[in-house]
MARKE-15712 format. One record per residue (C-alpha): residue in one letter; x, y, z. Coordinates in Angstrom, 1 decimal. Layout:
# MARKE-15712
+------+--------+--------+--------+
| rest |     c1 |     c2 |     c3 |
+------+--------+--------+--------+
|    A |      X |      Y |      Z |
...
+------+--------+--------+--------+
//
This chain:
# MARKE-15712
+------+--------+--------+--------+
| rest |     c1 |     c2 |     c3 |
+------+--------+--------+--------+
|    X |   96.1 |    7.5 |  249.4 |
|    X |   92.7 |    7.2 |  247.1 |
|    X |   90.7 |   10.1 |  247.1 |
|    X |   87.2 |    8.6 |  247.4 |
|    X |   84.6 |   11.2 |  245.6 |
|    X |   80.9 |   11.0 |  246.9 |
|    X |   78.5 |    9.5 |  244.0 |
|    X |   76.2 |   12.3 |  244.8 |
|    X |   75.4 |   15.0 |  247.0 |
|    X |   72.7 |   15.5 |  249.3 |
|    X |   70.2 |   17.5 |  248.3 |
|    X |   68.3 |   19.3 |  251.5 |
|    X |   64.8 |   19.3 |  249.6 |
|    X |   61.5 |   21.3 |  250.9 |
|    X |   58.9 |   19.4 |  250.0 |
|    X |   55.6 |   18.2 |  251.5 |
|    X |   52.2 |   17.7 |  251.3 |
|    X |   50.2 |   20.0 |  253.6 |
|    X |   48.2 |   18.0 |  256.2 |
|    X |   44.5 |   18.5 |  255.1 |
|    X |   46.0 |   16.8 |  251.1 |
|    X |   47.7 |   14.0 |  254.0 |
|    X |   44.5 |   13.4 |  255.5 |
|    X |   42.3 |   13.4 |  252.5 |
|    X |   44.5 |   11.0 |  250.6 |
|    X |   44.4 |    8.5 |  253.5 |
|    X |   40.3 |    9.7 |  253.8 |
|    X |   40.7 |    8.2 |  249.8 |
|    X |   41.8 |    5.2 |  250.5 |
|    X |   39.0 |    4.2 |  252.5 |
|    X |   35.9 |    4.1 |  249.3 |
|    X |   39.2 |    2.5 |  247.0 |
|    X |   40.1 |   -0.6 |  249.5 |
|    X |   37.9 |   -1.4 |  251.9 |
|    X |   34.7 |   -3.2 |  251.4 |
|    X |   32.9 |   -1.7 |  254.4 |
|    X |   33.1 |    1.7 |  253.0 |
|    X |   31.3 |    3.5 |  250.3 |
|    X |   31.7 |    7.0 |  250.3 |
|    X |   28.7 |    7.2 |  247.5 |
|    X |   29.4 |    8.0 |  243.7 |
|    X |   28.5 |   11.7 |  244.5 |
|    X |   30.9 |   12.2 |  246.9 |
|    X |   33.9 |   10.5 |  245.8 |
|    X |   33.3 |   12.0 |  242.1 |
|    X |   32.9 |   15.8 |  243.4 |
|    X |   36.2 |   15.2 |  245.8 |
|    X |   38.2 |   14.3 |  243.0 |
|    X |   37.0 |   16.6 |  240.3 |
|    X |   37.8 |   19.4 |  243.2 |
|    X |   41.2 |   17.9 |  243.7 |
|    X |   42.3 |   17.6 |  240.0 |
|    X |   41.4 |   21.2 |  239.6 |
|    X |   44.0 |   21.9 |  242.7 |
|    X |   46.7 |   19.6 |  240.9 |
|    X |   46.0 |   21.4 |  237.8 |
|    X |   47.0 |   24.7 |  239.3 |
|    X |   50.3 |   23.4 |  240.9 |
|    X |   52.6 |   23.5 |  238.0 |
|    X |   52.5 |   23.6 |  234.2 |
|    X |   53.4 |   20.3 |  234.2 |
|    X |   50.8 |   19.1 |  236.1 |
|    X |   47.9 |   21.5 |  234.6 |
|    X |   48.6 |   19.3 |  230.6 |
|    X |   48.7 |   16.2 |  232.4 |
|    X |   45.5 |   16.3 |  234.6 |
|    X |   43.5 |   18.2 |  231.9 |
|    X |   45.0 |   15.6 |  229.2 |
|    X |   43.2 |   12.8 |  231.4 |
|    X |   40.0 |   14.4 |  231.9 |
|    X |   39.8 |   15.4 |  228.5 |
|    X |   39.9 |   11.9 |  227.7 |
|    X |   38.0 |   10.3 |  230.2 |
|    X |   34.9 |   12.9 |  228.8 |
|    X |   35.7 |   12.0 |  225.6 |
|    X |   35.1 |    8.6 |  226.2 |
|    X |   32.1 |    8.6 |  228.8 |
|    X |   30.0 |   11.0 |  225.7 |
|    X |   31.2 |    7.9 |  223.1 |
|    X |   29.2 |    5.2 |  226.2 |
|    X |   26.6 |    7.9 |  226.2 |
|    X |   25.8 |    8.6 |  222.8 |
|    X |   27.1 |    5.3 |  221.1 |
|    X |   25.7 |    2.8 |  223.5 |
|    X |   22.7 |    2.1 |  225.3 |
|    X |   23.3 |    0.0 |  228.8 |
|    X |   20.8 |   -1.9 |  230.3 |
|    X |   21.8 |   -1.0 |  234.3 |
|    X |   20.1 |    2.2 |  234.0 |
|    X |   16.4 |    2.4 |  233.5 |
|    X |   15.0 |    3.6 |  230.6 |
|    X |   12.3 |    5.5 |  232.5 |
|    X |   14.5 |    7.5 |  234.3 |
|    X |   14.8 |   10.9 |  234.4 |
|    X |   18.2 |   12.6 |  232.7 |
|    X |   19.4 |    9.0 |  231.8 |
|    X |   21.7 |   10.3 |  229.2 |
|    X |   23.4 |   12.0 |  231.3 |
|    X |   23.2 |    9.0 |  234.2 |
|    X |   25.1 |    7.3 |  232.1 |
|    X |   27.8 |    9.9 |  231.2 |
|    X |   28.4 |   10.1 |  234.5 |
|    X |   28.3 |    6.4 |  235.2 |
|    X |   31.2 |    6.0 |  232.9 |
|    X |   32.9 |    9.0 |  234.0 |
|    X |   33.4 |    8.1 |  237.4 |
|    X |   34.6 |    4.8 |  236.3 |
|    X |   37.5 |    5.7 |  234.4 |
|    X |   38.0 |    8.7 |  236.5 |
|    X |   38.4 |    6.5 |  239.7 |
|    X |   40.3 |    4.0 |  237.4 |
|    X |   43.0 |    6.3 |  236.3 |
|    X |   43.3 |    8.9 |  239.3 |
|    X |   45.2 |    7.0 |  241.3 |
|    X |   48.2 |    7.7 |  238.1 |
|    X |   47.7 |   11.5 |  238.8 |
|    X |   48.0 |   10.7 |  242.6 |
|    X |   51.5 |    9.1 |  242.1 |
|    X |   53.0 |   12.2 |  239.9 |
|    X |   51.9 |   14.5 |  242.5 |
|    X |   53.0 |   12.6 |  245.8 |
|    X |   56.3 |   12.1 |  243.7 |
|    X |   56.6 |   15.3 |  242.9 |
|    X |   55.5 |   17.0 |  246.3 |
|    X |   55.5 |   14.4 |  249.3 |
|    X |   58.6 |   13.8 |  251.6 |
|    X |   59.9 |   10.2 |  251.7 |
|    X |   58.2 |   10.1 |  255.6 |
|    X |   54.7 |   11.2 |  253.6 |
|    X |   55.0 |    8.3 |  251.3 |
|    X |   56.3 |    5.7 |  253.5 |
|    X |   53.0 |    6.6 |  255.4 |
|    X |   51.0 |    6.0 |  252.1 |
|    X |   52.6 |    3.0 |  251.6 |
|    X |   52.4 |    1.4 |  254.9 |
|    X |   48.7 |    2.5 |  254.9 |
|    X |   47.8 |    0.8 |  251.9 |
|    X |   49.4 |   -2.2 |  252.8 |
|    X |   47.9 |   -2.6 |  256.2 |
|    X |   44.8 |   -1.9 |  254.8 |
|    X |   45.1 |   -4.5 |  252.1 |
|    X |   46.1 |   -7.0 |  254.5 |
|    X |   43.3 |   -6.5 |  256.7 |
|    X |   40.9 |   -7.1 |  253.8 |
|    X |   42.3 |  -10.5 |  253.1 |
|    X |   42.7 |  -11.4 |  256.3 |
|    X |   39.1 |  -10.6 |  256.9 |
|    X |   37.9 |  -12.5 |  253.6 |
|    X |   39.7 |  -15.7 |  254.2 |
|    X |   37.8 |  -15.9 |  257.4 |
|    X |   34.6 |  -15.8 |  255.9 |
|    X |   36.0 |  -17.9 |  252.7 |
|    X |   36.2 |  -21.1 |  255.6 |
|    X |   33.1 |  -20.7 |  256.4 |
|    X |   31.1 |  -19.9 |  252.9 |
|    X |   33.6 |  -21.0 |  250.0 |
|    X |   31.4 |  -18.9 |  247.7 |
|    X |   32.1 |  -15.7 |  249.7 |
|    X |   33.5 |  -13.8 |  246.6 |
|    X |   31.4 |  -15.4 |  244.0 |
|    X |   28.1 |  -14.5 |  244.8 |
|    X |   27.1 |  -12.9 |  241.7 |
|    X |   23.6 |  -11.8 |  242.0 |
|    X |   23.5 |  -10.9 |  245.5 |
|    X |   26.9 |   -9.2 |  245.5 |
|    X |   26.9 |   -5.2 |  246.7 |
|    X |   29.4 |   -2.9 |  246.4 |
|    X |   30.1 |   -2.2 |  250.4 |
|    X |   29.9 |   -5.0 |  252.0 |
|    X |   29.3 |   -4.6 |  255.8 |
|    X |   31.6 |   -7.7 |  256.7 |
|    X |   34.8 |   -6.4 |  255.2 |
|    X |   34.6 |   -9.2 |  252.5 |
|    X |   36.2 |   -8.3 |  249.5 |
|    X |   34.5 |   -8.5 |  246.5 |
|    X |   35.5 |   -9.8 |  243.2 |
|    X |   36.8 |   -6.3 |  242.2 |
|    X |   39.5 |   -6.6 |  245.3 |
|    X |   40.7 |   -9.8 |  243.9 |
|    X |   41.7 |   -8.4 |  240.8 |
|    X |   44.1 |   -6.3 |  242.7 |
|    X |   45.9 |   -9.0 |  244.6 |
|    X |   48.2 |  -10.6 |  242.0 |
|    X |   49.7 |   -7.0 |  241.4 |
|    X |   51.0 |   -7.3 |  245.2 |
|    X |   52.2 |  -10.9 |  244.2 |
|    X |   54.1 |   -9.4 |  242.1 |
|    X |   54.9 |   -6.3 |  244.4 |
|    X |   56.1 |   -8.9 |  247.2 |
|    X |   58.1 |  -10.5 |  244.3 |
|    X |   60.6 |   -7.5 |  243.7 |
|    X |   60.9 |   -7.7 |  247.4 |
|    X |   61.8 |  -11.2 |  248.0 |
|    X |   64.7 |  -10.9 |  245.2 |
|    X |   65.8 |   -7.4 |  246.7 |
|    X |   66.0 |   -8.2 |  250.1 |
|    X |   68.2 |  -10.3 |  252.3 |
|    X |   67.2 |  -12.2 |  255.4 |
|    X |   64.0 |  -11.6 |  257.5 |
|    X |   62.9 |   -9.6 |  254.8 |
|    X |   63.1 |  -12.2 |  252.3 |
|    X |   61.4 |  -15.0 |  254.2 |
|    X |   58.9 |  -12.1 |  255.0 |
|    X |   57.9 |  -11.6 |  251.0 |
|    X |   58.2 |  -15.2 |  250.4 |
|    X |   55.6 |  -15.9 |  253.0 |
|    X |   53.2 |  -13.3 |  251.2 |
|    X |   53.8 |  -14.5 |  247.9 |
|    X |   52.7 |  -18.1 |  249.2 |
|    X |   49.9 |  -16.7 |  251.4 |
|    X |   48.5 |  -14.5 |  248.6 |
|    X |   48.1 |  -16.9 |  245.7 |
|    X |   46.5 |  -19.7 |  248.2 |
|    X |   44.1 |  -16.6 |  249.2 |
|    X |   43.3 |  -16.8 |  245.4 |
|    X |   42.9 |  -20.5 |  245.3 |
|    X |   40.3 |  -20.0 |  248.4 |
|    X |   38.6 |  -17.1 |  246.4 |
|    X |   38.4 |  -19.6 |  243.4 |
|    X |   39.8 |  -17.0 |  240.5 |
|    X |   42.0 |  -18.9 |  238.7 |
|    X |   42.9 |  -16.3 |  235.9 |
|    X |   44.0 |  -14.5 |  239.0 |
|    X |   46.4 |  -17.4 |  239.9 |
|    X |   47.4 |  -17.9 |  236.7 |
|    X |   48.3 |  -13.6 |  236.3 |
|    X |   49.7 |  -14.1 |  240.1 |
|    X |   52.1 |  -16.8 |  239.2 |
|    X |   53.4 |  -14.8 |  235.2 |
|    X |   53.8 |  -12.3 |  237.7 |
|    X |   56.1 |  -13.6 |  239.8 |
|    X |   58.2 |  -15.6 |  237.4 |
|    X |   59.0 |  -12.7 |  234.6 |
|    X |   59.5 |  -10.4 |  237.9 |
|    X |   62.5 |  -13.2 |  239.3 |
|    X |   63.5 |  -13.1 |  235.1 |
|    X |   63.3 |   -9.7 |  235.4 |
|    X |   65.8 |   -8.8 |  238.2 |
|    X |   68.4 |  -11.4 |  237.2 |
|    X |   71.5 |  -10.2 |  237.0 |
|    X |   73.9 |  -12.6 |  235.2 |
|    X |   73.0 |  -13.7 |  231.5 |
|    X |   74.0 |  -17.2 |  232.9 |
|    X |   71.3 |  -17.0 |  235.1 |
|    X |   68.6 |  -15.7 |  232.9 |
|    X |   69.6 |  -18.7 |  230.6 |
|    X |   69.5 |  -21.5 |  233.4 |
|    X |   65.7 |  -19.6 |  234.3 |
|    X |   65.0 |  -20.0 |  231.0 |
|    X |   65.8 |  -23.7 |  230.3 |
|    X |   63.8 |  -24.2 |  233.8 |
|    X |   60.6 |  -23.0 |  232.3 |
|    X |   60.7 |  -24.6 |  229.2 |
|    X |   60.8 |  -28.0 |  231.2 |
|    X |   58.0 |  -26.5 |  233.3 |
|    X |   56.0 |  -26.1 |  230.0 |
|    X |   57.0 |  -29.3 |  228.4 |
|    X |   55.3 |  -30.7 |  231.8 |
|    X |   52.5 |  -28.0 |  231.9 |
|    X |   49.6 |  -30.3 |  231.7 |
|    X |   51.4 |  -33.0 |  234.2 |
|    X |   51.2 |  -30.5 |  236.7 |
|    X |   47.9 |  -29.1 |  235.9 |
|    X |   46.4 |  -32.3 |  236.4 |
|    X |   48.4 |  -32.6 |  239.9 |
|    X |   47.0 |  -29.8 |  241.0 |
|    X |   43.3 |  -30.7 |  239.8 |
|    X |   43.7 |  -33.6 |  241.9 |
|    X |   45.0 |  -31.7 |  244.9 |
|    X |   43.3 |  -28.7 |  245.2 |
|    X |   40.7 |  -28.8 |  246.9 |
|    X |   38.3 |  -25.8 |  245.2 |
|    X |   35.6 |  -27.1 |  243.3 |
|    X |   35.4 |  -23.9 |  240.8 |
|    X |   39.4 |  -23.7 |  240.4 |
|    X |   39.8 |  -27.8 |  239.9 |
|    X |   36.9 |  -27.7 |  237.3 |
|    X |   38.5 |  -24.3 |  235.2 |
|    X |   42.6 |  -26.1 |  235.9 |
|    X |   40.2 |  -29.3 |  233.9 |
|    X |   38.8 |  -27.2 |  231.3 |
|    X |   42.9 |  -26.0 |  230.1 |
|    X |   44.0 |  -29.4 |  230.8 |
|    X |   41.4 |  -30.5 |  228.1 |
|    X |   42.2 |  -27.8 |  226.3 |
|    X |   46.3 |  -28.2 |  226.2 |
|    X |   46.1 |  -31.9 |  225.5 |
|    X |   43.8 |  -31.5 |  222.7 |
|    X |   40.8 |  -32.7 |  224.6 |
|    X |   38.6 |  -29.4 |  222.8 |
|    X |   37.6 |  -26.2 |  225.5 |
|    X |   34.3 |  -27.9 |  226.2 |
|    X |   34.1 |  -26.9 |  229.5 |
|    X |   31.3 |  -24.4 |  230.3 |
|    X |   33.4 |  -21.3 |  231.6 |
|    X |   36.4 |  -21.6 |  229.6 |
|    X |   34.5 |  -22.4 |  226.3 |
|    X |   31.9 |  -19.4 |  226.9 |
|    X |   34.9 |  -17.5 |  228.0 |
|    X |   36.6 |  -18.2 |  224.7 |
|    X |   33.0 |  -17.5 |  222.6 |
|    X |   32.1 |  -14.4 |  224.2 |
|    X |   35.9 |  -12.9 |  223.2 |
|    X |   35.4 |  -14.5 |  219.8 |
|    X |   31.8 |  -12.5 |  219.3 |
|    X |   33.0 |   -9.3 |  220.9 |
|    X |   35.9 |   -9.3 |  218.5 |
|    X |   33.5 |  -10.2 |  215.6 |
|    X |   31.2 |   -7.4 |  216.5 |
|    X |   34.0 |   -4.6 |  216.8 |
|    X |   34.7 |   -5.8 |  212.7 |
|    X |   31.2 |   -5.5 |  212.2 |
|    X |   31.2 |   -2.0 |  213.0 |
|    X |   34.5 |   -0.8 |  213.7 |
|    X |   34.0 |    3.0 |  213.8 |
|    X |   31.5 |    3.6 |  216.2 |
|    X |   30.6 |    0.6 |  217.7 |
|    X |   27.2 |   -1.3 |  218.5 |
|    X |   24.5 |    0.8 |  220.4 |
|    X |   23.5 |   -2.6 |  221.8 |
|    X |   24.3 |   -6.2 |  222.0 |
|    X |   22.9 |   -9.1 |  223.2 |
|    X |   26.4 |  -10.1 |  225.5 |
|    X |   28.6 |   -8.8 |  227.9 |
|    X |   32.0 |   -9.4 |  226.4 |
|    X |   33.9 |   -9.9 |  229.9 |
|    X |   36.9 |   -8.0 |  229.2 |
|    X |   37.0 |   -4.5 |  229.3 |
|    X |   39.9 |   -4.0 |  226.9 |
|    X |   37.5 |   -5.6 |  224.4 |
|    X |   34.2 |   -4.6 |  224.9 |
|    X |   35.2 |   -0.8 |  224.5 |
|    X |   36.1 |   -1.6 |  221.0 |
|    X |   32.7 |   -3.5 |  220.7 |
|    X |   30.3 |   -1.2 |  222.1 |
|    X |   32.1 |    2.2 |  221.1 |
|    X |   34.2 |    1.3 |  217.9 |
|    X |   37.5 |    3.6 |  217.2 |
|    X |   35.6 |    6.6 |  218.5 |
|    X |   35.6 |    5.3 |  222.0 |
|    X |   38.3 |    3.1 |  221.8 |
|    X |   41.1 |    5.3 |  220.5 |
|    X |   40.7 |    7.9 |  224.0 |
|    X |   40.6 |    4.4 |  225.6 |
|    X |   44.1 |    3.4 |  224.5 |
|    X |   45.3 |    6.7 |  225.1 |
|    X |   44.4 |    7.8 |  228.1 |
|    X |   46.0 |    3.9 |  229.5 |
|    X |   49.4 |    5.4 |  227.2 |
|    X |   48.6 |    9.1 |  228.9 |
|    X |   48.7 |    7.4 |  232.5 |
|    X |   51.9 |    4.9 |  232.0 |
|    X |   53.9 |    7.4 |  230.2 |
|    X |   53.6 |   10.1 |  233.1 |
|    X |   54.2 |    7.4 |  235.7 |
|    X |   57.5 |    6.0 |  233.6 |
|    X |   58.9 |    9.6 |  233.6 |
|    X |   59.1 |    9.2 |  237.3 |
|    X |   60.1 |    5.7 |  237.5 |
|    X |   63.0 |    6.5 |  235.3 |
|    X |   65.3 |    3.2 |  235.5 |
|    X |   63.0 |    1.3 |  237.4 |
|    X |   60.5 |    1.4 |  234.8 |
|    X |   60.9 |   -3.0 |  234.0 |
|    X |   59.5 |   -3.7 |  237.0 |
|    X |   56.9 |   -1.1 |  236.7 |
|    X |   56.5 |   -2.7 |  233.1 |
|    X |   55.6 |   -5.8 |  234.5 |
|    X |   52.7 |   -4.7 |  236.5 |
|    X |   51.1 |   -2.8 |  233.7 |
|    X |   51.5 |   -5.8 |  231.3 |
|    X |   49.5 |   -7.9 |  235.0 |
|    X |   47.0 |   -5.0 |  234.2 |
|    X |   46.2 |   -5.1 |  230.4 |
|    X |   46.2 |   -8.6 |  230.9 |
|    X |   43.6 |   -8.7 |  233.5 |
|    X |   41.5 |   -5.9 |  231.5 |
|    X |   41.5 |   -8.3 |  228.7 |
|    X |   40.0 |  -11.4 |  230.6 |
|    X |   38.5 |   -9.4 |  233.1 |
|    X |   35.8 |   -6.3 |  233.3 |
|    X |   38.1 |   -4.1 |  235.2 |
|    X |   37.2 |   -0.2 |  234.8 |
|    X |   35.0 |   -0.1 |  237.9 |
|    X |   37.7 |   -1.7 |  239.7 |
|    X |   38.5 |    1.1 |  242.2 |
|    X |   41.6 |   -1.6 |  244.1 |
|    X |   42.5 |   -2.6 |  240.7 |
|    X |   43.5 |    1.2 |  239.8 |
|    X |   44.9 |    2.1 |  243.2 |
|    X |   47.0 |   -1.1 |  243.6 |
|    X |   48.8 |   -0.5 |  239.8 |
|    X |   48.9 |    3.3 |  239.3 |
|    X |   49.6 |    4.3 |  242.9 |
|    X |   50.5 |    1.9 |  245.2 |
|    X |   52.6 |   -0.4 |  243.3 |
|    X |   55.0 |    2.7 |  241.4 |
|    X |   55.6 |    4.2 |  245.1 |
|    X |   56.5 |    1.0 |  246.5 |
|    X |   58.7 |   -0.1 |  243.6 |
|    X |   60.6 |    3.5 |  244.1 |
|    X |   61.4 |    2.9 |  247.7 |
|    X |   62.5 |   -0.6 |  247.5 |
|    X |   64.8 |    0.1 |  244.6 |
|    X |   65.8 |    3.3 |  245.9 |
|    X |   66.8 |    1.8 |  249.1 |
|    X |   68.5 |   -1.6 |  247.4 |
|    X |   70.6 |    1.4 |  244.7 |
|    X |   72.1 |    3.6 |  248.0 |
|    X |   72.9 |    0.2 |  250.0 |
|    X |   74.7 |   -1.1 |  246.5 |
|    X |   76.2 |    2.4 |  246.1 |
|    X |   77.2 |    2.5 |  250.0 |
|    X |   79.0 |   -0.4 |  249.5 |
|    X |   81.2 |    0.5 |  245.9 |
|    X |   82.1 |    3.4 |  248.0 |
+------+--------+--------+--------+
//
């Protein structure tokens, strides 16, 4: 008879949050998701200033990592401060210096917490606890979108109203800072659907579908376009065979061969004025036809002159310039120059390599997100992005471990 040895023991483990950090994460979630709620920069800043000093005194472990990220987030809100001079705070105002050190500190704060959040629920919470996060986050999400694609039939502009947009909006609409978030669950749903078998699978294939026509209705299209890279180097990602990595490769070379063939089918189809106009603009733009179009050309300039006026002055920056460079992963260079810039770089290095550590093997999918992330930072002005930062740093490396965890013990189950 074959002895069969267990591929690992069971480890009785005594972890768990206490109830008030339960309850005050899920209190969190509320200013980072929802529309409807604003907590107030005060409030949110001092709650999570407080926390990070708790974290800090867990562990030693925990003490260099959450003092290594708010060393270089105050770093880099002095080099805003001192280097630059913004125009969204009066110059009349009292203590504007320091305004706008705190402006920028919350930002990035806010941007990169939710990292520190996922080393310390790994570290601490019980699988119920994060099952609980997850699920919160999800139907909270869900609810948003639901509750914006209402309002998107009625007013296709809903998202897009520039000038009159505010950050808490009493509908529940989600502003353009939620859409930013949504092709990371795309991509989320995506490691699902290839994980999963049955009910499950038809489940993550309807989101995938119901998410990126939710973007089409929102009119982003460098969302769509993110969503869909997103979804295809996940499937690439989590193919097993080298056969099959080769057949999805020959597949998308035809698909680019035909890339402007189906861009043009689907400026003719959709039926979003602001998404068929931008799909026009690359059309013209891939068949040679010049960028003329107003958004992708001035999209195109404005990178062009925010990379010209980080050579300009490449150490510390320009105090002021005449242009918003749309792209937050560019403009820090621009405005701060390597004094700003270099904390910038690191602290996005600081946050990924804490997370990996407790991805471990699952770090490719993880990787993919990240690379949806820098991406959108560098078309995108993403570090007041409060979804944008839950959704990548918190939501989408504790989901990732469950489903994988789950798919390895079902594959190990059945070897044994």
């Amino acid at each position: 008879m074959k002895l069969v040895i267990p591929t690992k023991l069971v480890v009785f483990s005594k972890k768990e949050l206490p109830f008030w950090e339960l309850i005050l994460i899920a209190y969190l979630f509320c200013p980072y998701l929802l529309p409807s709620v604003s907590l107030g920069t005060t409030l949110v800043l001092g709650l999570l200033v407080l926390y990070c000093g708790y974290l800090a005194l867990q562990n030693r472990y925990m003490l260099k990592f959450v003092s290594g990220v708010l060393l270089l987030i105050t770093v880099l809100a002095l080099a805003y401060a001192l280097l630059t001079d913004t125009a969204t705070i009066s110059e009349n105002v009292s203590n504007r210096d320091l305004k706008r050190f705190v402006s920028k500190f919350y930002q990035y704060l806010t941007l990169y917490f939710p990292a520190i959040l996922f080393v310390r629920v790994e570290r601490a919470a019980t699988e119920e606890q994060k099952k609980f996060f997850a699920a919160l986050g999800i139907i909270l999400i869900v609810c948003v979108v639901i509750t914006t694609w209402v309002f998107l039939l009625d007013d296709p502009n809903a998202t897009r109203e520039w000038d009159s947009f505010e950050e808490n909006s009493k509908q529940g609409v989600a502003n353009y800072y939620f859409i930013y978030a949504v092709p990371i669950i795309i991509s989320i749903a995506t490691i699902i659907l290839v994980k999963s078998k049955g009910i499950v699978k038809i489940v993550s294939l309807a989101c995938i579908i119901f998410g990126i026509l939710f973007l089409v209705s929102a009119q982003y299209t460098l969302s769509i376009l993110i969503a869909i890279f997103g979804v295809l180097i996940q499937i690439f990602r989590n193919l097993r065979s080298g056969i099959s990595k080769i057949i999805f490769i020959f597949l998308m070379i035809i698909l680019a061969l035909f890339l402007p063939e189906i861009i043009e089918f689907a400026v003719l189809n959709i039926r979003s004025e602001q998404v068929s106009t931008r799909l026009s603009e690359i059309h013209a733009f891939l068949t040679g036809s010049g960028a003329g179009g107003y958004n992708l050309s001035g999209r195109l300039t404005l990178y062009g002159n925010t990379i010209k006026a980080f050579v300009q002055s490449p150490i510390w920056g320009n105090r002021s310039l005449g242009f918003d460079g749309h792209a937050t992963f560019l403009t820090v260079l621009s405005d701060t120059g390597l004094l700003g810039g270099i904390p910038f770089y690191v602290l996005l290095a600081t946050a990924y390599g804490n997370v990996e550590k407790w991805i471990g093997s699952k770090q490719k999918q993880f990787n993919v997100i990240v690379l949806m992330f820098i991406m959108m930072g560098l078309t995108n002005p993403v570090h007041a992005s409060l979804p944008l930062g839950l959704v990548t740093w918190f939501l989408a490396p504790l989901i990732i471990q469950m489903i994988l965890k789950e798919n390895t013990e079902n594959e190990t189950a059945v070897e044994t």
